[in-house]
Structures are given as structure tokens and as C-alpha cells.
N, C-alpha and C positions, 0 to 999 in steps of 0.2 A: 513483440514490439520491437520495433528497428531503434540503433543504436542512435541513429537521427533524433526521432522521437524523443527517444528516453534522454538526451542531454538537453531538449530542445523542454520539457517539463522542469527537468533538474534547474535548468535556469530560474526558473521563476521561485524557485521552493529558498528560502532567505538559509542564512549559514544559521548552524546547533539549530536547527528547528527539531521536532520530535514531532516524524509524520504518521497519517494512516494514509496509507494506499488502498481505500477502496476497489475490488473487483482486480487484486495485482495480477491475478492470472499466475504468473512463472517466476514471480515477486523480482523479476528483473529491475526496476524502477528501486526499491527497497536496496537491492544490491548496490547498483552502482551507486546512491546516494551516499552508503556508508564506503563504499571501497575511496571513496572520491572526497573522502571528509568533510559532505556538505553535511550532513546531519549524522548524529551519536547514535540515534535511537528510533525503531520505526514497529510500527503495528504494520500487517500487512493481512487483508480479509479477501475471504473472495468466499461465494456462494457455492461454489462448484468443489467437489472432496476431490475430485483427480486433480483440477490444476494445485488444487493445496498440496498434495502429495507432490506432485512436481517441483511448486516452492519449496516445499522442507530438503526436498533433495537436494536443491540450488544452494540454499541457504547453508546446511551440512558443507557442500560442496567448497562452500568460500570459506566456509569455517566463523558462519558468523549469527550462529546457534544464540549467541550472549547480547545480539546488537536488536536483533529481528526475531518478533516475537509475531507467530500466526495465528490467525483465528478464519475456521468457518462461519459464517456469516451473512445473514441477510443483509446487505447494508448497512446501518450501523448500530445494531443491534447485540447486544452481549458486549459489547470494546468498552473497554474501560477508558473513561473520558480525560484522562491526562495526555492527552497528543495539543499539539496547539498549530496544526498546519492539516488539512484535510484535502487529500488527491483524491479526487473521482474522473480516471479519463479510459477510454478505449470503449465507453461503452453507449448507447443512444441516448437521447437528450431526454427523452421520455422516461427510462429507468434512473436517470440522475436525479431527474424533480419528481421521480417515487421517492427515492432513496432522501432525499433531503427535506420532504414534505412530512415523510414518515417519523424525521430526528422531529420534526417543529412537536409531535404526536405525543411525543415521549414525556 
């Protein structure tokens, strides 16, 4: 995800939100949210176990193990519902109104 992007999302997310980043891929987005002190605290899920491995390394990396907590995940499934701002982007519009049709499910 280009640095464009990812500031270009952070705009819109309000200040102390506590987000999920659906599908974060490289939990890039998660990252900078916290290095940037728009939000304390973030879920960050993604379906895929390599890009999760990649996030934990990221996250390791910024040292921010205590801020961002991962989960693998089908959409929003298994996340523990205390977040109060919900990211879903980078991914086709079809697997978003899976993914959101699925929460109505629950």
C-alpha cells in the first residue's frame, strides 16, 4: 500500500478511534495510525497466514507488539468486538459486501 494511500485512509479514521483493519495485509495502515497518534489501539486481521507473518514482523519491527494486536481471519470473524471504527480497503467490492453481509449473519 503506497504511503499516498495509507495517509489518504488515515484522514478519514477520527482521532483515539480503536480500529480493525480488515484484509491489513503488511498491517502498514495499523502502523502508521499509531506511529502518527491518530489512534491508541488497533486490531489488525487478514485472511492470508504469510501476509500475517509479515505484520507481526512489522509490528515487532516498530516495537508496537502492546498497541496492535493480530488476528487471522476470515473477515470479521473470531475479532472481538470492542473496536468502534472498521477499515475494509484494498480489496474488491464483492468480498467487502461478503465480508459485511456475513457480520449482519452473526
Amino acid at each position: 500500500m503506497s504511503l499516498i494511500r495509507i495517509k489518504e485512509i488515515a484522514s478519514l479514521v477520527n482521532d483515539n478511534s480503536f480500529i480493525l483493519d480488515v484484509g491489513t495485509d503488511h498491517a502498514y495502515l495499523p502502523i502508521y495510525l499509531i506511529k502518527n497518534k491518530i489512534v491508541m489501539q488497533a486490531y489488525a486481521s487478514d485472511i492470508s497466514e504469510l501476509a500475517l507473518k509479515i505484520a507481526q514482523k512489522n509490528v515487532l519491527k516498530n516495537h508496537l507488539e502492546n498497541e496492535i494486536k493480530l488476528f487471522l481471519s476470515d473477515g470479521l470473524k473470531n475479532i472481538p468486538q470492542d473496536y468502534d471504527t472498521l477499515i475494509i480497503s484494498g480489496m474488491g467490492t464483492n468480498t467487502i459486501k461478503k465480508i459485511l453481509n456475513d457480520q449482519q449473519n452473526i
